[in-house]
N, CA, C and O atoms as a GROMACS GRO file, in nm:
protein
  376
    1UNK      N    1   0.085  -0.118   0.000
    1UNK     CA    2   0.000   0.000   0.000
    1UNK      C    3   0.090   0.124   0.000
    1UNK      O    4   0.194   0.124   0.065
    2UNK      N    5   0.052   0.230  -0.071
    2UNK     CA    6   0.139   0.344  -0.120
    2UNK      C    7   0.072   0.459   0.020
    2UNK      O    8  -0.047   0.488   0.011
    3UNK      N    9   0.137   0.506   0.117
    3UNK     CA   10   0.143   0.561   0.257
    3UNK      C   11   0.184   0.742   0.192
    3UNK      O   12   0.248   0.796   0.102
    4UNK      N   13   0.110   0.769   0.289
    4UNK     CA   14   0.069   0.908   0.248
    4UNK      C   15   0.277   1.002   0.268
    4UNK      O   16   0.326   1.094   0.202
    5UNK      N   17   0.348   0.903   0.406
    5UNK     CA   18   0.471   0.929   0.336
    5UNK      C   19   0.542   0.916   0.248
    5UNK      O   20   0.619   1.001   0.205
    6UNK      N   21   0.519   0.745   0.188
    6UNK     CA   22   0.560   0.732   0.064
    6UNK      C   23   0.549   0.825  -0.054
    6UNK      O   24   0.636   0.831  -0.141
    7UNK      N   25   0.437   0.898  -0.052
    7UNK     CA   26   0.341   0.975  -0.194
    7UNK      C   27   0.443   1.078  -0.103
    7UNK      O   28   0.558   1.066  -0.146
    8UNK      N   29   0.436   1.152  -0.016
    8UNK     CA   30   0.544   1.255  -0.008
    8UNK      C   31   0.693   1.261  -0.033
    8UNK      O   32   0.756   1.364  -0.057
    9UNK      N   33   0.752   1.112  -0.022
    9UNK     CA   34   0.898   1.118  -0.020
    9UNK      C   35   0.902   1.115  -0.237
    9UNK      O   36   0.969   1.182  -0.316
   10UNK      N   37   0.823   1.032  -0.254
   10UNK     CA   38   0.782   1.045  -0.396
   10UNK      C   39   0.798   1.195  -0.451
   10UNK      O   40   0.902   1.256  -0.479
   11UNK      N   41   0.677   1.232  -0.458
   11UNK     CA   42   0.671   1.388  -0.534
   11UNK      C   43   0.821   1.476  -0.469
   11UNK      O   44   0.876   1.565  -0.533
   12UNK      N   45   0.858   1.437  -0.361
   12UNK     CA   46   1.012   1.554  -0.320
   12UNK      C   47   1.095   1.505  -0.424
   12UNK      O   48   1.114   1.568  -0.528
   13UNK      N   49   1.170   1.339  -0.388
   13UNK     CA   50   1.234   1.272  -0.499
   13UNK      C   51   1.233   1.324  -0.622
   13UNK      O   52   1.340   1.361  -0.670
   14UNK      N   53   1.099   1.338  -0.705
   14UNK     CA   54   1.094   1.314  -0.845
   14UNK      C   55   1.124   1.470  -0.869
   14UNK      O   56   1.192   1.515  -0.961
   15UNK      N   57   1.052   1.550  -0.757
   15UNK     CA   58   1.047   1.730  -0.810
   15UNK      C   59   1.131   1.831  -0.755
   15UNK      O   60   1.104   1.947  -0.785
   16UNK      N   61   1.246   1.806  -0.667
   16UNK     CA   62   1.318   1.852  -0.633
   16UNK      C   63   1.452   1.769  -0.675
   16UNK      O   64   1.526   1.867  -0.689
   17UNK      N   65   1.514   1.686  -0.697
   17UNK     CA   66   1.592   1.574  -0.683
   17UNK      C   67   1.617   1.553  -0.801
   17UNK      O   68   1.735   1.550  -0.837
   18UNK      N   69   1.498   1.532  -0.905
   18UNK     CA   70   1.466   1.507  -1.014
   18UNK      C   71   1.508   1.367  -1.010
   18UNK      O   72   1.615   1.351  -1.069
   19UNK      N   73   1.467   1.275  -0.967
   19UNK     CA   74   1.472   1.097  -0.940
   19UNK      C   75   1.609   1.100  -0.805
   19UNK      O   76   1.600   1.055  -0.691
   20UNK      N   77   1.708   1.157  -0.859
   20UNK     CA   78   1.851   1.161  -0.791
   20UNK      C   79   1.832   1.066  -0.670
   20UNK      O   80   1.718   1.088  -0.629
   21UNK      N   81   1.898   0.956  -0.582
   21UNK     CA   82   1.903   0.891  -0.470
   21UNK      C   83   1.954   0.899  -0.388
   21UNK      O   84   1.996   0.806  -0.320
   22UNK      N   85   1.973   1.082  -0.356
   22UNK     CA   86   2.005   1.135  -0.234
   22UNK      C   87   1.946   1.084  -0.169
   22UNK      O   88   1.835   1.040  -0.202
   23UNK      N   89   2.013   1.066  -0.017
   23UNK     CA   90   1.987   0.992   0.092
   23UNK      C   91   1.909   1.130   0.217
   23UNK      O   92   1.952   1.234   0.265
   24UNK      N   93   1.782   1.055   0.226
   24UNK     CA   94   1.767   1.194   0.344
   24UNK      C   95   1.672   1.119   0.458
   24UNK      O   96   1.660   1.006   0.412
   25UNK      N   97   1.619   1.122   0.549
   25UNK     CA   98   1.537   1.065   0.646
   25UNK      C   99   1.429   1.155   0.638
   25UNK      O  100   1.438   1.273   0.605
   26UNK      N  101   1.292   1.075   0.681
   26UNK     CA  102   1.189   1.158   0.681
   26UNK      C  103   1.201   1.309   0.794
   26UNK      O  104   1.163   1.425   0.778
   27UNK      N  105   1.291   1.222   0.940
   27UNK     CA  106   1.278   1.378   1.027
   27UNK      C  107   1.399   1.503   0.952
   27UNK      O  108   1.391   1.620   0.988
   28UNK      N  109   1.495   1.462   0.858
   28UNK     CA  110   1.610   1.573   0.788
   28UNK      C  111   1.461   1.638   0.731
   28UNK      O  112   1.356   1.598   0.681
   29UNK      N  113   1.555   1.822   0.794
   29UNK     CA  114   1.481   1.952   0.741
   29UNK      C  115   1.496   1.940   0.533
   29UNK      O  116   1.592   1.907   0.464
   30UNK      N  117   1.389   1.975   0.502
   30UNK     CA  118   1.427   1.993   0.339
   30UNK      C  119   1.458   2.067   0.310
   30UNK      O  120   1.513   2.083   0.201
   31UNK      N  121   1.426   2.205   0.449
   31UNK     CA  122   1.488   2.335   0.354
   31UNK      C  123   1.660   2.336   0.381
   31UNK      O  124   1.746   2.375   0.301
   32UNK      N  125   1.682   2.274   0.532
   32UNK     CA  126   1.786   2.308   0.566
   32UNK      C  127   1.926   2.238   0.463
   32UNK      O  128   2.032   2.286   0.425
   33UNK      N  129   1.857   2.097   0.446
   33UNK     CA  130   1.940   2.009   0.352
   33UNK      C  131   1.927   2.080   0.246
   33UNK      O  132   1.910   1.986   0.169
   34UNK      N  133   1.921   2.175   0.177
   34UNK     CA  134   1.882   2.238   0.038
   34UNK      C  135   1.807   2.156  -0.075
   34UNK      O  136   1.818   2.197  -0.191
   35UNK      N  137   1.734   2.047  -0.049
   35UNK     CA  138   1.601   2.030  -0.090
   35UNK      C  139   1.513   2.074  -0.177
   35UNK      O  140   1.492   2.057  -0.298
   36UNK      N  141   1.452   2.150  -0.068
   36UNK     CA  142   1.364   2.284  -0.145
   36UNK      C  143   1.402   2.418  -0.117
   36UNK      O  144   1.499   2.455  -0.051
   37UNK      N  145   1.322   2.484  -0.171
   37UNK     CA  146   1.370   2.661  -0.109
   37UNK      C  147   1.223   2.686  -0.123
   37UNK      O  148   1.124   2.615  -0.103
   38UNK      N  149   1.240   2.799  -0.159
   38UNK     CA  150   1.091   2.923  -0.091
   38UNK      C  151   0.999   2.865  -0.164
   38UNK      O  152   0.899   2.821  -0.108
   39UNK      N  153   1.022   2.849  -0.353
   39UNK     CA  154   0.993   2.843  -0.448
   39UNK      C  155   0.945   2.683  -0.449
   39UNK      O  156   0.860   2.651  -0.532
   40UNK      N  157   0.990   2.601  -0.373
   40UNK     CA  158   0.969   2.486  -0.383
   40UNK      C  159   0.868   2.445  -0.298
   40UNK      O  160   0.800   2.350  -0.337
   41UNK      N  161   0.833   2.513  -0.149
   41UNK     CA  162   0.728   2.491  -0.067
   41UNK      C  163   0.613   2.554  -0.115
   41UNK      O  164   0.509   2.489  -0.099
   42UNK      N  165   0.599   2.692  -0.185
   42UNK     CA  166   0.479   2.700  -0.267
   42UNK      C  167   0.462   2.594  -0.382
   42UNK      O  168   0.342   2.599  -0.411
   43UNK      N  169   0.518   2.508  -0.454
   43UNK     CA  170   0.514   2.420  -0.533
   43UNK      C  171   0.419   2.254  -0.408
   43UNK      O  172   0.311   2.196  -0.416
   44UNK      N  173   0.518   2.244  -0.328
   44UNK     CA  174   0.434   2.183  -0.249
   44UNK      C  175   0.318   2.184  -0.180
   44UNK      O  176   0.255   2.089  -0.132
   45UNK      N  177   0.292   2.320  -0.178
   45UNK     CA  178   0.159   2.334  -0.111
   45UNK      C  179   0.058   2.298  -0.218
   45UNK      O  180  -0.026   2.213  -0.189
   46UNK      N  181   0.057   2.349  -0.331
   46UNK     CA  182  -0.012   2.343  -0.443
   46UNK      C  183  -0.033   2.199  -0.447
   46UNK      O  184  -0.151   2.167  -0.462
   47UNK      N  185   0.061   2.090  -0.437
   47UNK     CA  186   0.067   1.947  -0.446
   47UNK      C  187  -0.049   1.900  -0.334
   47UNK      O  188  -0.134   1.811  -0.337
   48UNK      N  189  -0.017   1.989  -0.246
   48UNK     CA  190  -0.058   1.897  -0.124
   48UNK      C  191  -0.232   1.940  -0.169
   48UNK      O  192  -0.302   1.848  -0.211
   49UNK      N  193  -0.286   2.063  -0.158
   49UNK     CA  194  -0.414   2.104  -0.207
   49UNK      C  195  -0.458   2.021  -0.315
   49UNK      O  196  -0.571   1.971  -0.305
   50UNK      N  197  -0.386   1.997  -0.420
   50UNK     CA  198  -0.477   1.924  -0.526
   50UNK      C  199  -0.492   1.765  -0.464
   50UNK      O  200  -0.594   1.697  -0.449
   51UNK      N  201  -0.348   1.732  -0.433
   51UNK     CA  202  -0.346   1.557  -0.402
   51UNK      C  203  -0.434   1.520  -0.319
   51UNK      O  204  -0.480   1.408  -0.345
   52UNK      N  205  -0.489   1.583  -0.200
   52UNK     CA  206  -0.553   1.596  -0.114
   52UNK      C  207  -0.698   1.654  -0.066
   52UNK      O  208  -0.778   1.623   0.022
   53UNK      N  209  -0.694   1.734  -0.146
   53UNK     CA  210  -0.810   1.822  -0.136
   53UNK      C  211  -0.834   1.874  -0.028
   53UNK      O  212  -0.943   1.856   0.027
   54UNK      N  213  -0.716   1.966   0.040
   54UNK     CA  214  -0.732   2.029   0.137
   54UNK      C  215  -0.711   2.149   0.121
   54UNK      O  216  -0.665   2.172   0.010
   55UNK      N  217  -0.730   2.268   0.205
   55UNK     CA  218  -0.733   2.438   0.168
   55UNK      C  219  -0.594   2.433   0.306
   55UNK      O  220  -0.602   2.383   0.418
   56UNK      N  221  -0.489   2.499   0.249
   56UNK     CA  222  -0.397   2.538   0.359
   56UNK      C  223  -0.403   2.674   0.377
   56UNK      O  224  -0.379   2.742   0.277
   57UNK      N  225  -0.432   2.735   0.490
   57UNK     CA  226  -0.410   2.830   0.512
   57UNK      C  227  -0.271   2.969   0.589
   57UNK      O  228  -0.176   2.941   0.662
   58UNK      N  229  -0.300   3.072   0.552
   58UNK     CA  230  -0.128   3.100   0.549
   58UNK      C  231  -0.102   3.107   0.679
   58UNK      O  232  -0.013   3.190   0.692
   59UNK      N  233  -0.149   3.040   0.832
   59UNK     CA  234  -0.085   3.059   0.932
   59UNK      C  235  -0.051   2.926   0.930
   59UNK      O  236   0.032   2.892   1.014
   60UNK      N  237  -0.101   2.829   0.841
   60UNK     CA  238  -0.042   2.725   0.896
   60UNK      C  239   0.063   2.672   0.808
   60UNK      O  240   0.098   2.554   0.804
   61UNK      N  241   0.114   2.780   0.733
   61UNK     CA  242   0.274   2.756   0.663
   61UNK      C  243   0.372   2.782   0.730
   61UNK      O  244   0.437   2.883   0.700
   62UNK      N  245   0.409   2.699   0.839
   62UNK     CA  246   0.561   2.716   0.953
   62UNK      C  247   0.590   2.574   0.931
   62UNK      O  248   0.513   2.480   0.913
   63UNK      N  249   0.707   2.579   0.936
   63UNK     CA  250   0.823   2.464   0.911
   63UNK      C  251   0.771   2.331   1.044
   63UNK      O  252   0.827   2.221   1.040
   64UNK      N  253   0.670   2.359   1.147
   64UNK     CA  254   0.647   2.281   1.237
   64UNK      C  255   0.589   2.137   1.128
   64UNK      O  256   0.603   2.014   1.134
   65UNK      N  257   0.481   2.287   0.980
   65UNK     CA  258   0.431   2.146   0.890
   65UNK      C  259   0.476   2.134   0.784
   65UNK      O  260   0.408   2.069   0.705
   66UNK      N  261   0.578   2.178   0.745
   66UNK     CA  262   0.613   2.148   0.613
   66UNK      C  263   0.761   2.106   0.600
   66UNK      O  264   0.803   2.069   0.491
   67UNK      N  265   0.845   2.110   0.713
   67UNK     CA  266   0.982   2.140   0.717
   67UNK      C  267   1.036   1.973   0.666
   67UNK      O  268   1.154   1.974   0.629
   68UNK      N  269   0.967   1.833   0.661
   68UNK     CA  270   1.023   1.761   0.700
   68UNK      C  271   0.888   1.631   0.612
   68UNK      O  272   0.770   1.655   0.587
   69UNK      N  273   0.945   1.537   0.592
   69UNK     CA  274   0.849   1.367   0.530
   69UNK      C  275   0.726   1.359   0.675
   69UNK      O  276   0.605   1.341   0.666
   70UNK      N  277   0.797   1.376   0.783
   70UNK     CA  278   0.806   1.318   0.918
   70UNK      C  279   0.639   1.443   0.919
   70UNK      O  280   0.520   1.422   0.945
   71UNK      N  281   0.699   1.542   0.884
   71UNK     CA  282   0.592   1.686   0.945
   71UNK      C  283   0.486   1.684   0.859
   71UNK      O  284   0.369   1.702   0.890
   72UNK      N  285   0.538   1.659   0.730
   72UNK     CA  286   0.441   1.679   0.611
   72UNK      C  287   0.305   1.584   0.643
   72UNK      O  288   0.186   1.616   0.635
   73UNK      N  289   0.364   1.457   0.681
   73UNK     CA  290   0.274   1.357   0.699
   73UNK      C  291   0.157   1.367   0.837
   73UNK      O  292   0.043   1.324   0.850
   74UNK      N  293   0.231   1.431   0.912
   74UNK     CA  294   0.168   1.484   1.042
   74UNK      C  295   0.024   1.608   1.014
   74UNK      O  296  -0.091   1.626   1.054
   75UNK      N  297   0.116   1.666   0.926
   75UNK     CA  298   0.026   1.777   0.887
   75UNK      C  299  -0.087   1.734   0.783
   75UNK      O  300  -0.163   1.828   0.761
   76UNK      N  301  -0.121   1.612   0.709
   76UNK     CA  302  -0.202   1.603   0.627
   76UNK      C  303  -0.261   1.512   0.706
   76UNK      O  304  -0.379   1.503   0.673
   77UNK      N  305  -0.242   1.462   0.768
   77UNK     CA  306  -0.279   1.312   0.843
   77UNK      C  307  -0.398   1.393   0.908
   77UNK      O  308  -0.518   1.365   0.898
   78UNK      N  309  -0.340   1.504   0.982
   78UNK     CA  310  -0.446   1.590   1.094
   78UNK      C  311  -0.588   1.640   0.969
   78UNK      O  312  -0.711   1.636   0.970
   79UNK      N  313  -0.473   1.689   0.868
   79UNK     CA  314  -0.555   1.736   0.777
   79UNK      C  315  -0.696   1.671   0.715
   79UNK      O  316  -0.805   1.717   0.683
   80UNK      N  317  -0.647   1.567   0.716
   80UNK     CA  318  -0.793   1.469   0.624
   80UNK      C  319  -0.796   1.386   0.737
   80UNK      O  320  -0.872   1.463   0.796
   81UNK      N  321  -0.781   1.306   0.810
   81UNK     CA  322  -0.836   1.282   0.934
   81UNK      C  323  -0.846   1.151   0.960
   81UNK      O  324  -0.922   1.086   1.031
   82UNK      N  325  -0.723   1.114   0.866
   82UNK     CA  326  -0.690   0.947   0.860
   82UNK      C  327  -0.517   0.962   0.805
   82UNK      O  328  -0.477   1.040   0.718
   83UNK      N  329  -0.452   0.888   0.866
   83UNK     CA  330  -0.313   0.814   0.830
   83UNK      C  331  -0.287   0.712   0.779
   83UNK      O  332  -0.178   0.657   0.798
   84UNK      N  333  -0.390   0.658   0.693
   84UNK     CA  334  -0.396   0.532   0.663
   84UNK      C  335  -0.422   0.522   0.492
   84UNK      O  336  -0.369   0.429   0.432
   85UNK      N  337  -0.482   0.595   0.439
   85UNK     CA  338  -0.572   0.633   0.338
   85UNK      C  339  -0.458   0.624   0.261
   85UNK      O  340  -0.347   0.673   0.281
   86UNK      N  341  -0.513   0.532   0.140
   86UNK     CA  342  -0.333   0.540   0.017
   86UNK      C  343  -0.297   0.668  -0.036
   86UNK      O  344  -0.382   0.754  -0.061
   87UNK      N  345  -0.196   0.682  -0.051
   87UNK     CA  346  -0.207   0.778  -0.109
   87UNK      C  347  -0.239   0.834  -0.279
   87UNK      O  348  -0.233   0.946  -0.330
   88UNK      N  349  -0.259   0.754  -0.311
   88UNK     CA  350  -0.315   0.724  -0.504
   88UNK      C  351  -0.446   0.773  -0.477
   88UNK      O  352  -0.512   0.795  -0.578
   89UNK      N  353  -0.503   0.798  -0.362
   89UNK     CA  354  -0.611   0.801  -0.326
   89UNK      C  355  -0.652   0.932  -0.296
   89UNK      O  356  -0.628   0.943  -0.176
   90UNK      N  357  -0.716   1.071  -0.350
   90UNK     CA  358  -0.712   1.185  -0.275
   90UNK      C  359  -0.873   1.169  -0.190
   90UNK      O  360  -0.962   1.084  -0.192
   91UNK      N  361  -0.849   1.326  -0.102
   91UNK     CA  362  -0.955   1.278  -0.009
   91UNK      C  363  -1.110   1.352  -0.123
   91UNK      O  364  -1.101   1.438  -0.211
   92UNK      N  365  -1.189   1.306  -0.093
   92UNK     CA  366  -1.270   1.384  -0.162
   92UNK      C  367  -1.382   1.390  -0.058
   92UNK      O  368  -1.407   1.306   0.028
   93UNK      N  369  -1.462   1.540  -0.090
   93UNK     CA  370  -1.575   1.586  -0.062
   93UNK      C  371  -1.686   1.450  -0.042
   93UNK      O  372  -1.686   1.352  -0.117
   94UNK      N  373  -1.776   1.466   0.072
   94UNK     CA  374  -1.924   1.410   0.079
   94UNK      C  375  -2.019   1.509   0.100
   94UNK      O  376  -2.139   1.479   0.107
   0.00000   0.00000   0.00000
């Protein structure tokens, strides 16, 4: 089953990295490892809104949720309201 970290370490890999098999752990910072930059967390947010179907709002763009595999996952998990849900899977409206 494809884990909502997996689908995150995925899209970083393929869109920052560009496949590359840099070695990083889900708790390593992305910005700090040079990863992403400014330009790259608005790219992720956008990811995370469509993949997900969630609305982020701008107080809750601090590195507590975005900085990290470890945070990202924390932060969507809260977000849609399951940690379990594949990630091939976005959440959708009832």
């Amino acid at each position: 089953m494809n884990t909502t970290a997996e689908a995150l370490r995925s899209f970083v890999v393929e869109n920052f990295l560009f496949g590359a098999d840099t070695p990083f752990t889900d708790q390593d910072s992305l910005l700090e490892q040079g990863i992403i930059d400014s330009t790259g967390v608005l790219e992720l947010i956008t990811f995370l809104e469509s993949r997900y179907q969630i609305a982020i709002a701008d107080e809750e763009l601090v590195p507590e949720n975005l900085d990290s595999i470890a945070n990202l996952t924390r932060f969507v998990t809260a977000k849609c309201g399951t940690g379990n849900r594949p990630a091939a899977q976005p959440v959708t409206a009832t």
